[in-house]
Structure formats: C-alpha cells, structure tokens
C-alpha positions as CSV (number, residue, x, y, z in Angstrom):
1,X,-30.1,-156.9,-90.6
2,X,-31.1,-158.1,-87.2
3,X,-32.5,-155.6,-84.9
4,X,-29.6,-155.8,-81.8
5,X,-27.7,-154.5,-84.8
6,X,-28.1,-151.3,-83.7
7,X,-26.2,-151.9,-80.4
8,X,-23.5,-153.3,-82.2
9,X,-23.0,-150.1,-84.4
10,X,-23.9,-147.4,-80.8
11,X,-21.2,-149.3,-79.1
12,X,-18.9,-149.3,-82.1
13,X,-18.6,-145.5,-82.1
14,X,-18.1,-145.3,-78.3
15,X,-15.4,-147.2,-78.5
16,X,-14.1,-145.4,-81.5
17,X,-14.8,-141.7,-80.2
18,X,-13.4,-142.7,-76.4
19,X,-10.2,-143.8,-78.4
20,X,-10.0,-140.6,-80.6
21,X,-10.8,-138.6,-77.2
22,X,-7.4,-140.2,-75.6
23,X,-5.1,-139.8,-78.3
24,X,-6.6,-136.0,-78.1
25,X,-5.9,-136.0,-74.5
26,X,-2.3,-137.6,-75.3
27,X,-1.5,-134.4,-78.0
28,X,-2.6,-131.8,-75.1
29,X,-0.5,-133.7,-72.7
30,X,2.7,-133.5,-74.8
31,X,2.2,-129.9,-76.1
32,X,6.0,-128.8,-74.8
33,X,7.5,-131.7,-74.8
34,X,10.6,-131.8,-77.9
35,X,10.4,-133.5,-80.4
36,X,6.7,-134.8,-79.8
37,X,4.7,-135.5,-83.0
38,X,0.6,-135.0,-82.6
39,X,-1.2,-137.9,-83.3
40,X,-4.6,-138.8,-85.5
41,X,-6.8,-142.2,-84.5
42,X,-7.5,-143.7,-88.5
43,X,-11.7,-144.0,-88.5
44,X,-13.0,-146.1,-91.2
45,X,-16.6,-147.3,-92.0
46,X,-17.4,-151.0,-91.1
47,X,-19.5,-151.7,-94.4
48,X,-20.9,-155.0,-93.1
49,X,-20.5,-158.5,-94.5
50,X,-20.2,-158.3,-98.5
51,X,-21.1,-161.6,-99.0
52,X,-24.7,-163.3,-98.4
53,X,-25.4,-165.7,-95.9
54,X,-27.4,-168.9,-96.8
55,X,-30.8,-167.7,-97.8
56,X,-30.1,-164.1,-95.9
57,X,-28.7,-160.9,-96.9
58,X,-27.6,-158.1,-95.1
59,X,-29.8,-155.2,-95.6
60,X,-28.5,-152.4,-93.3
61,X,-26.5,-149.1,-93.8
62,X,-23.2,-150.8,-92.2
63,X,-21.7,-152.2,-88.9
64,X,-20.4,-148.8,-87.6
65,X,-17.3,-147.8,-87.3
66,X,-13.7,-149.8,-87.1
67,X,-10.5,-147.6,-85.3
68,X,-7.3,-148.3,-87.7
69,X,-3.8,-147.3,-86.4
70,X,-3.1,-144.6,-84.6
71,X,-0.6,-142.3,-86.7
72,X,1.9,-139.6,-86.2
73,X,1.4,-136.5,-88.6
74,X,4.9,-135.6,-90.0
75,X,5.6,-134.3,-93.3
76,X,8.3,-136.6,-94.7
77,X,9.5,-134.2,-97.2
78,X,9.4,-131.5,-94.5
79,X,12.2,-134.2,-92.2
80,X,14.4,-134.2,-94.8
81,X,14.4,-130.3,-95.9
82,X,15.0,-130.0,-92.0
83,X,17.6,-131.9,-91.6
84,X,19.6,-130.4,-94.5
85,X,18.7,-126.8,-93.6
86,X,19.5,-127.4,-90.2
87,X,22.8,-129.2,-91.4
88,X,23.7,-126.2,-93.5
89,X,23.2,-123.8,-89.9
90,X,25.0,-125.4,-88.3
91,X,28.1,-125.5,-90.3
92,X,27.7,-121.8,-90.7
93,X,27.4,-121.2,-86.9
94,X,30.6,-123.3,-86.7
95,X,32.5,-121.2,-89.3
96,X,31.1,-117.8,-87.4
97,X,32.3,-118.9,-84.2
98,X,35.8,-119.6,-85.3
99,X,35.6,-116.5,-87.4
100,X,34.9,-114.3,-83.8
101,X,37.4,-115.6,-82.1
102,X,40.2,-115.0,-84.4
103,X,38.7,-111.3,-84.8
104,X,38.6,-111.1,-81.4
105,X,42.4,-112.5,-80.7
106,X,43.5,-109.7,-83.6
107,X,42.2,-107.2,-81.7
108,X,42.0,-104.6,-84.7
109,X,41.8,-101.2,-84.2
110,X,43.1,-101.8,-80.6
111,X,46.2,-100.2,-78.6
112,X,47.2,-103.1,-78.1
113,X,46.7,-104.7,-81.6
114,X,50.0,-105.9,-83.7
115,X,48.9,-102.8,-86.1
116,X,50.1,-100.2,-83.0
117,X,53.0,-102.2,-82.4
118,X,54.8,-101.9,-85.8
119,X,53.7,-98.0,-86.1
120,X,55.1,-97.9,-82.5
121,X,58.3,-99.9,-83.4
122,X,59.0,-97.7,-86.7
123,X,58.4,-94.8,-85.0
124,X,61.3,-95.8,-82.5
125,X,63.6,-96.0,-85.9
126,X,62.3,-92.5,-86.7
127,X,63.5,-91.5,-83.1
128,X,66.8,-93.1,-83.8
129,X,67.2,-91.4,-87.2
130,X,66.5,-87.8,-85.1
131,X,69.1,-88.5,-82.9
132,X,71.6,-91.3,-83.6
133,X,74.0,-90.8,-80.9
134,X,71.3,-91.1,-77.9
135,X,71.7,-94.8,-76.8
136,X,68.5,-94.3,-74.8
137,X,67.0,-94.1,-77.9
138,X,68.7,-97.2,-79.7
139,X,67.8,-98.9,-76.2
140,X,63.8,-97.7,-76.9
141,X,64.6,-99.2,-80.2
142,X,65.7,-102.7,-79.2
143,X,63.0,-102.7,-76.4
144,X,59.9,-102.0,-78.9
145,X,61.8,-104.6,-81.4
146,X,61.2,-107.1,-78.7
147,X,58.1,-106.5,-78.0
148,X,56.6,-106.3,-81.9
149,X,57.9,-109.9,-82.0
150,X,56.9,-110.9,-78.4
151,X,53.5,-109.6,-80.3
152,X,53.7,-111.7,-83.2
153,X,54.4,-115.0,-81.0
154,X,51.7,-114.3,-78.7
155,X,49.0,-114.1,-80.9
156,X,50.3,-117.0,-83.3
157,X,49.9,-119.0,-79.9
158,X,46.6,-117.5,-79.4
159,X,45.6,-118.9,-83.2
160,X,47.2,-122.2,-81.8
161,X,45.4,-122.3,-79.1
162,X,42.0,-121.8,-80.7
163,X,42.7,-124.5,-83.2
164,X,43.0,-127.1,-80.8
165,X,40.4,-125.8,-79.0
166,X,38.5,-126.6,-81.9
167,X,40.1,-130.1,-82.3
168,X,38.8,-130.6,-78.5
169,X,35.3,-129.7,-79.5
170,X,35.2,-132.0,-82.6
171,X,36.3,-134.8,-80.6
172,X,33.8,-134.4,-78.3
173,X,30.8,-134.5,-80.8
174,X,32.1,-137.2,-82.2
175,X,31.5,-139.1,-79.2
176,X,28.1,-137.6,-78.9
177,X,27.4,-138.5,-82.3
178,X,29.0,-142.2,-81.7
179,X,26.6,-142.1,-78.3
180,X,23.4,-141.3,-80.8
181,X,24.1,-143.7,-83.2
182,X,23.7,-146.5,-80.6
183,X,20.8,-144.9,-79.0
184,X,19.2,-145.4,-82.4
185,X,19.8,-148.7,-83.3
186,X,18.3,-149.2,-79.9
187,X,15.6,-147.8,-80.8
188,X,15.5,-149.7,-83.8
189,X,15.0,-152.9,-82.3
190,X,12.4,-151.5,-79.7
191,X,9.9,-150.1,-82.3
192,X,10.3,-153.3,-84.2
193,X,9.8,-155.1,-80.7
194,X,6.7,-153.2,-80.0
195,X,5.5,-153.6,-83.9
196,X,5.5,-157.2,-83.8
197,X,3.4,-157.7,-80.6
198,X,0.6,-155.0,-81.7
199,X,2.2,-151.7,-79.5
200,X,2.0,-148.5,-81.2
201,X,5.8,-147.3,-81.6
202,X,5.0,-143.8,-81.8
203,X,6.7,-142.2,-79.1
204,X,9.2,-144.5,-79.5
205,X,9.8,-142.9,-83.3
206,X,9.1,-139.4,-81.8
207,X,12.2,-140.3,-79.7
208,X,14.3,-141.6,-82.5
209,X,13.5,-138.6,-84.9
210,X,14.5,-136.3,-82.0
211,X,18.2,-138.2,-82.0
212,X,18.5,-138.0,-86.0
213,X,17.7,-134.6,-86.3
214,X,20.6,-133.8,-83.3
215,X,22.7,-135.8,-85.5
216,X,21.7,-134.3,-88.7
217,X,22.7,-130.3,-87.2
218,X,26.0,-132.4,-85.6
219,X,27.3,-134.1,-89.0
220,X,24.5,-134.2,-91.8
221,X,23.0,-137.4,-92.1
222,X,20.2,-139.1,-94.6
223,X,17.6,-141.4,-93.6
224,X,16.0,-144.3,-95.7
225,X,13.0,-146.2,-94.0
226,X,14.4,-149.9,-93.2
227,X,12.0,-153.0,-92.7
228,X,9.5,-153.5,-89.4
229,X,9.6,-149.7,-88.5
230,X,13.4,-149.6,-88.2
231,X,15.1,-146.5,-90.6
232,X,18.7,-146.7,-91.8
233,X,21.0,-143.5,-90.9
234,X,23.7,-142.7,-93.5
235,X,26.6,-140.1,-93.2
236,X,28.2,-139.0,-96.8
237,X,26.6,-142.2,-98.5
238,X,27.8,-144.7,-95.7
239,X,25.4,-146.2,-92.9
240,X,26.6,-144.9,-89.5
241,X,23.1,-147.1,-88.3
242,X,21.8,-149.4,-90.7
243,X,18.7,-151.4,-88.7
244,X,20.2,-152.8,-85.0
245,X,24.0,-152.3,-86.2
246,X,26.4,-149.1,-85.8
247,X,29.4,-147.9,-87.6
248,X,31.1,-145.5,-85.1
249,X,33.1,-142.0,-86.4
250,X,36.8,-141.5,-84.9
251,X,38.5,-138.4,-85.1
252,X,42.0,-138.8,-86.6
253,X,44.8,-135.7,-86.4
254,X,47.7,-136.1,-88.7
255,X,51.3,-136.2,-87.6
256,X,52.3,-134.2,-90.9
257,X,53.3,-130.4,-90.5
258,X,50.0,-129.3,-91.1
259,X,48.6,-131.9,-88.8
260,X,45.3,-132.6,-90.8
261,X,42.1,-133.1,-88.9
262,X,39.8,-135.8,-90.3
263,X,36.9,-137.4,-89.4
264,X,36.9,-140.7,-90.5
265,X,35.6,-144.4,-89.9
266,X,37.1,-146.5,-87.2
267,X,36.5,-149.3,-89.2
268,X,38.6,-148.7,-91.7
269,X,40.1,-145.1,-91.9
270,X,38.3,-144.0,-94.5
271,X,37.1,-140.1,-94.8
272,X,33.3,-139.5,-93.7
273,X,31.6,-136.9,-95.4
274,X,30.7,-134.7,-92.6
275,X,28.8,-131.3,-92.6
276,X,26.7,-129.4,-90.2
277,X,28.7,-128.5,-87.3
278,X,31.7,-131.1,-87.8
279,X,32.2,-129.9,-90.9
280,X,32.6,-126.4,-89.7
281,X,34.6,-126.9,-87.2
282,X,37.1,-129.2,-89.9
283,X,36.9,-126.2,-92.4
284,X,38.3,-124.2,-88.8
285,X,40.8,-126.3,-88.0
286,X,42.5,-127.1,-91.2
287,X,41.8,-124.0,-93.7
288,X,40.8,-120.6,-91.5
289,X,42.9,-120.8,-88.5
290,X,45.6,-122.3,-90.4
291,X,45.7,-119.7,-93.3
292,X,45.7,-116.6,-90.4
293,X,48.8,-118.0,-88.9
294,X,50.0,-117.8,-92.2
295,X,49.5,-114.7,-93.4
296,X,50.5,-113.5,-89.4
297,X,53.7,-115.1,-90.3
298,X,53.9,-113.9,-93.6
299,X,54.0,-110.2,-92.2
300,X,56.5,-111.3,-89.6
301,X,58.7,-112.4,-92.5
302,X,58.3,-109.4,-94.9
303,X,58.6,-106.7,-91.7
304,X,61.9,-109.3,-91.1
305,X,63.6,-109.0,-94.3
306,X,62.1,-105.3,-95.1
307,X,64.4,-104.2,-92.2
308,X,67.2,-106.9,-92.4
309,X,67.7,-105.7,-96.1
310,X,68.1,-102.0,-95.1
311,X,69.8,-102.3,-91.7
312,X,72.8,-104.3,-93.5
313,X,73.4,-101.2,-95.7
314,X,74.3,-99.2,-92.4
315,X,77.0,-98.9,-89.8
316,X,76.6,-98.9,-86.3
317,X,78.3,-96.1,-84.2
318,X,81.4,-98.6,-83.8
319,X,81.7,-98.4,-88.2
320,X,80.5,-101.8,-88.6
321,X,77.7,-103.0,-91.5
322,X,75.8,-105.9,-93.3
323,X,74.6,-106.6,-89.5
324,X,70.7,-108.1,-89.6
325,X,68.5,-106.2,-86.8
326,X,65.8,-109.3,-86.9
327,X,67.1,-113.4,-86.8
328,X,65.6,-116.4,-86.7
329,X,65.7,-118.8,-83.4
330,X,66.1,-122.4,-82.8
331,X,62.8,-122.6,-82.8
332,X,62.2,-120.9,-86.0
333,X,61.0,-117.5,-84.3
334,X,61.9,-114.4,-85.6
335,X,63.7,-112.0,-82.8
336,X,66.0,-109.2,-82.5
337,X,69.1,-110.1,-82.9
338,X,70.9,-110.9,-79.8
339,X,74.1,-109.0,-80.3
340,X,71.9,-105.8,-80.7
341,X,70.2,-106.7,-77.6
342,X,73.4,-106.6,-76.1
343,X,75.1,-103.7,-77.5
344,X,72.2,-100.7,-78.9
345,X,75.0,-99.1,-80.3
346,X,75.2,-102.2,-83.1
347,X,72.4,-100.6,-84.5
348,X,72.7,-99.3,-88.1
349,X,71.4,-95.8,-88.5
350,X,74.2,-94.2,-90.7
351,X,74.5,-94.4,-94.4
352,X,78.5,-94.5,-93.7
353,X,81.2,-95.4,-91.2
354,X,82.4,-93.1,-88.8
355,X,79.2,-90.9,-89.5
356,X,77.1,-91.2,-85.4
357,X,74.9,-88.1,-86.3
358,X,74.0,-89.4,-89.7
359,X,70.5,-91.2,-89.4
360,X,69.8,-91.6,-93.2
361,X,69.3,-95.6,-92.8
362,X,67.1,-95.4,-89.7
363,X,65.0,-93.3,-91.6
364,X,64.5,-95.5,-94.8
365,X,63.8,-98.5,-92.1
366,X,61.3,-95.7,-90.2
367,X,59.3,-95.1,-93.2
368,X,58.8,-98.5,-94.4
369,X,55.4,-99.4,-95.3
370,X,55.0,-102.9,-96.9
371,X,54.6,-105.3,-93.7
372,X,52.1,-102.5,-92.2
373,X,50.0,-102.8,-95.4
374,X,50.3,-106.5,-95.8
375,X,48.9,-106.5,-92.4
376,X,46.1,-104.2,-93.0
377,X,45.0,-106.2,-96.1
378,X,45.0,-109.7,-93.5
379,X,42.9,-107.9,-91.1
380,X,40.2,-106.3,-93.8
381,X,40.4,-109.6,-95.5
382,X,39.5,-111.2,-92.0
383,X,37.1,-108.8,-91.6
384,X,35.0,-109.0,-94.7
385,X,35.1,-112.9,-94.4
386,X,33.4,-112.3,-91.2
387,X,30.7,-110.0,-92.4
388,X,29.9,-112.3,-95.2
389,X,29.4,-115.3,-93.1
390,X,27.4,-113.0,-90.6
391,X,25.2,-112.0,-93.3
392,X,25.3,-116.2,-94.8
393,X,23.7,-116.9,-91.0
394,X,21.0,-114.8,-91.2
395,X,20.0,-115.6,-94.5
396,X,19.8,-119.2,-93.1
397,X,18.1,-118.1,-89.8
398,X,15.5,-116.8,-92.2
399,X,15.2,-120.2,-94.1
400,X,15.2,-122.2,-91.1
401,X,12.4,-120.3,-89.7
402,X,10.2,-120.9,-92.7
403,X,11.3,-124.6,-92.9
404,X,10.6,-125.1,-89.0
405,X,7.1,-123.5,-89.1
406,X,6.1,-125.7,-92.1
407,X,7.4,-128.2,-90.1
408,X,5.8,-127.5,-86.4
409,X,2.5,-126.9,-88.4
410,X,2.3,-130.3,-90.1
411,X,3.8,-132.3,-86.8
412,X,3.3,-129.8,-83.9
413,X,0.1,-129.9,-80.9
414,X,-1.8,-126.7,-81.7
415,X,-4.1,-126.2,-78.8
416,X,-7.0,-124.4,-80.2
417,X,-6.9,-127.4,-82.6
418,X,-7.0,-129.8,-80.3
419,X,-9.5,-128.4,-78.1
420,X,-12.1,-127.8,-81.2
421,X,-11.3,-131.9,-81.5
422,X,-12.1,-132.6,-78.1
423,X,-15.6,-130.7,-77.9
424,X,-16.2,-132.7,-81.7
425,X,-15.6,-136.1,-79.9
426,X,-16.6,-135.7,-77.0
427,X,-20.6,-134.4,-79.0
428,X,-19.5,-137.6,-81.0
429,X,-19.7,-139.6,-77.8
430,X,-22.7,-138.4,-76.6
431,X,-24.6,-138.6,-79.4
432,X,-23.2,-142.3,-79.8
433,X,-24.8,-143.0,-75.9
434,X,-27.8,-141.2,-77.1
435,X,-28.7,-143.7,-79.7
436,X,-27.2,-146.6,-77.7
437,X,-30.2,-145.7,-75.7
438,X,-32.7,-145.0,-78.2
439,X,-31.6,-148.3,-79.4
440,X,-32.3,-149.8,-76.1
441,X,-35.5,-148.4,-75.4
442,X,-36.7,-149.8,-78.7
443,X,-35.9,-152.8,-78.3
444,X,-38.2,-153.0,-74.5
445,X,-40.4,-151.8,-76.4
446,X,-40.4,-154.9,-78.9
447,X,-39.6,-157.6,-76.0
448,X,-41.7,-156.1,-73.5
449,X,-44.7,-154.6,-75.1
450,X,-45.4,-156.8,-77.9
451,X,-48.0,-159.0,-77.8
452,X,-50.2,-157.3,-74.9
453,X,-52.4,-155.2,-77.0
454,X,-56.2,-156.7,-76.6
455,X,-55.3,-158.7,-73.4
C-alpha cells in the first residue's frame, strides 16, 4: 500500500458525500413538486486491486469509496396496485356523476317532479267525474293532460341531453389520452437518449410515470419495462405505446337506434378495453342513461294505454265512445289527442250515452294506480343504485388512501428524513476533510522531517 494512498481514499469520500449531499439537496428541492420520486446516491466499497502486482501486494483496508447510480425509490408493486386502484376510482366517480345528474333531472320528491304531475293530472279526472257537465273542468283536464306529457318529453330530452353530454366528455379524453401517449413515447426516446450518453433519466422517468398514472385513472393501462429505459403502455392487452411508437384510441358512435358508443382503435376498429373513467362514462352512455329513458317511457306508455283502455269504454257529452284520450305523434310522442284538445266535451266521463251527470269512467281513469307505481319503483330503483355506488366510492376512497400512503412513503421527500441525511453527510464530509488533512500533515511530516534528527 503506498502511503499517498491515503489521499486517494480522503478524496474518494469527499467526492462521494458532496454527491450524496446534492441528490439530498435535489429531494428537498422537489418536495411539492407531482409526481417527483426521492432519490438515493448507490455507495459501494472500493476493495482495491484483487490481483498482485509483480513482486507487490496490496496490503491496505481498501481504495475508499466508489458512487454507483443515482436511483429513484419507487415501489414497483406499489405502481401497479396504483394504477389499478386508481383505475377502479375513477370509473366509479364516472358512474356517480352520471348517477347525480339523472337524480337530479328526476327531481323526486319535487312539485315539479313527473310524480306531482300524474297525481295532479288524475286528480283533474277525479274533478271531471264530480262534475261532468262543467267544461271548465274537462278544459283543466285537457290542460293538465298536456302538461304530464309536455313533462314526460322534457325530461326524456334532459336524459338526452346528458347522454351526449357524456359522449362530449369521452371524446375529449380520448384526445387527452391520444396527447399522453405521444408525450410518452417522447419520452421514451429521451431517457434512452440520455442513458446511452451517461445522463441520469430520472426526472425524465418521474415525468413519464406522472403521464401513465393520468392515463391509468383516464382508461386503465399496464406497463411492461421495454429495453434502454423505455416501458411499453398497454390498454386491454394492446400497446397504445410500445418503445417510440403510438397506437392512438378514436371514439366511434353507432348509427344504429341505440347509437352505441365505443372506444376503439383507429387503426383498425377494433374494441379497446377501457376502464377507469372511459369506462364509466361508456357504461353511462350506453347502459344507465339509456335504461332511464326507458323505463320513463315505459311509464309514459302504461299511463297511455291505462287511460286509452278505459276512456274508450265512455261517451262524451255528445254520446260518442271508443275515443283514445292519449295518441301517438309523428314523431312517436305520446300527446293528448288533438280532437279533445279541440273539443273538452269529447271527453269520456259517462259509463253510457246520453248520461252528462254520470262520471262513473272518469272515476275508474281518476283512481288508476299502475303508471304511478311503475314510476315510483324507477325512481327507488334510481335511487338505491345511487346509494350503492355512493357507498362503492367510499369504500374505494378508503383503499386509495391506504394504497397512496404506501405509495408516497416508499417514493415521496419526507423532510425530517431528508434533513437527518443532510446533517449525516454533511459529518461524513467533514470527517472525510479531517483525515484528508491528517493525511497531509503526515506525510510533511515524513518528506520534511525525516532525516534531520542528529544534524
């Protein structure tokens, strides 16, 4: 071991604690900025030469200390729980949205909800059926008729309008999606870049994580590591990124009566397996919103033909009969019928002809019951679907909370942490300059001194 040895090694360990004191420095730095993963300096033991030299070995404790890469703490298994919990968050948030809105275009218990306009429309049959003869009353009739289905058409429209409100919204993250994709595969080819001329790519992965875990809330992805740094993004089992290339998403809407909302590939049409928030807002568009109109349209129906089928057994105050109260439109909407709209007095309330002060059939129509509970049961059952997804978010809220704090605590800056790190480098470095100096006072001592003694 030769004696400047010992310089070697003091200057080995400045260099190595300086560098751990910057990456510290670099952690404190970045302690709110998103998506920013703390960083460690790799310090490994420089054992010396482990083969002799011609007619020499090499006799010391080691050459000091070597700095290896400088690596980002993140807990792979901890990514990928993430991104699947996060996924599953925000498909539920999605379905919860769309769930609120509809409740709150229903507007049950309301005085204005559809529920108060059929009790409000029966009950001007029960008027009818008090006094038949009073054509103020078969006008009341009409004018309450009119505006049950006026009700009926506005909030289908309402449902409509939400639907493609969601259809708007999909659309638009999958252009941000698209718009990610290609940020990655940027990215890709940079961290590769700065790997093959000695760089460290870590904020440059921090960067890229950040964009996959967007994209994972957005449609659900899974990531695979690819060569040189580079990590392959896949949606459903196909690679939306795979190293510098992209596969971009397109949102297609059928032409079909149902008009089916897929998101598929552009390249070739084919279904991607979406989640997280696209797959949400799908499940809106083409199963919840679809099935309310429905059932709303169901109970138009049944109220329709619940009245149509009594109303034809009665006779107006001119003896007519078999005359529907409710018809259907060119444009398939159910309204009153236009001839009692014209003429009240067309209204059936008798059980025979020539009878005005008989109101038998107006009260059979008055005390009908089936659409009113068909639309009860659509609104409980919206209702309960509701609750159950609220109470399917907070369970997840809960899970993401665990997941994110295993998470922040493997990858996050924690100050105190850092600072206690700082203080042990920074002793590190001064004890290093200490024996760089004992070191160098030594060796004076042995160019300098010896040789003078008896002089």
């Amino acid at each position: 071991m030769s004696d400047f040895d010992g310089l070697r090694i003091a200057l080995s360990s400045l260099y190595a604690q300086r560098k751990a004191l910057q990456v510290t420095g670099q952690n404190i730095a970045n302690v709110n900025t998103e998506g920013y993963s703390r960083q460690r300096v790799e310090l490994i033991a420089n054992a010396g030469p482990s083969t002799p030299a011609i007619e020499s070995r090499y006799t010391g404790p080691g050459m000091g200390v070597l700095t290896g890469e400088t690596t980002r703490l993140r807990d792979q298994f901890l990514e990928v729980r993430g991104h699947q919990e996060h996924a599953v968050e925000a498909a539920l948030l999605e379905s919860q949205s769309v769930l609120a809105r509809v409740e709150l275009a229903f507007d049950e218990p309301s005085d204005d909800g559809l529920s108060k306009l059929i009790t409000s429309f029966l009950a001007a049959f029960d008027d009818v059926a008090n006094n038949p003869e009073d054509l103020a009353a078969r006008a009341q009739l009409v004018e309450q008729g009119k505006t049950l289905m006026a009700g009926f058409t506005q909030l289908d429209a309402a449902l409509a309008t939400q639907r493609q409100s969601s259809i708007e919204e999909l659309s638009s993250l999958v252009d941000e999606v698209n718009q990610a994709a290609t940020r990655i595969a940027e990215l890709n080819q940079n961290i590769t870049s700065a790997i093959n001329n000695g760089f460290s790519p870590n904020e440059l992965m921090d960067q890229r994580d950040l964009l996959i875990a967007q994209m994972a809330e957005q449609v659900g992805v899974t990531v695979r590591p690819g060569e040189n740094g580079t990590v392959n993004v896949f949606i459903g089992g196909t690679a939306i990124v795979r190293d510098t290339h992209v596969s971009p998403l397109r949102l297609e809407v059928g032409t079909d009566p149902a008009q089916t909302v897929r998101v598929v590939w552009a390249a070739d049409s084919y279904p991607a397996g979406v989640t997280g928030a696209a797959g949400g807002l799908v499940s809106g568009a083409n199963e919840v919103i679809p099935r309310y109109r429905a059932g709303l349209a169901d109970v138009a129906q049944q109220l329709a033909d619940e009245v149509n089928a009594v109303h034809r057994t009665g006779y107006a105050l001119d003896g007519s009969t078999g005359l529907n109260f409710f018809v259907t439109d060119v444009n398939g909407r159910i309204t009153v019928n236009p001839a009692i709209v014209a003429d009240p007095q067309l209204v059936a309330a008798s059980a025979s002809a020539g009878a005005t002060r008989d109101g038998s059939v107006a009260q059979q129509i008055a005390e009908l019951t089936g659409a009113s509970d068909t639309y009860h049961r659509l609104v409980v059952g919206l209702g309960v679907e509701s609750q159950a997804v609220n109470r399917r978010v907070e369970v997840q809220a809960a899970i993401i909370g665990h997941v994110d704090a295993a998470r922040e605590s493997a990858a996050g800056v924690n100050l105190d942490e850092e600072m206690t790190l700082m203080l042990q480098f920074q002793h590190a470095y001064d004890a290093a300059a200490r024996f760089l100096t004992a070191v160098d006072q030594t060796l004076d001592t042995l160019i300098n001194s010896t040789g003078l003694v008896g002089r």
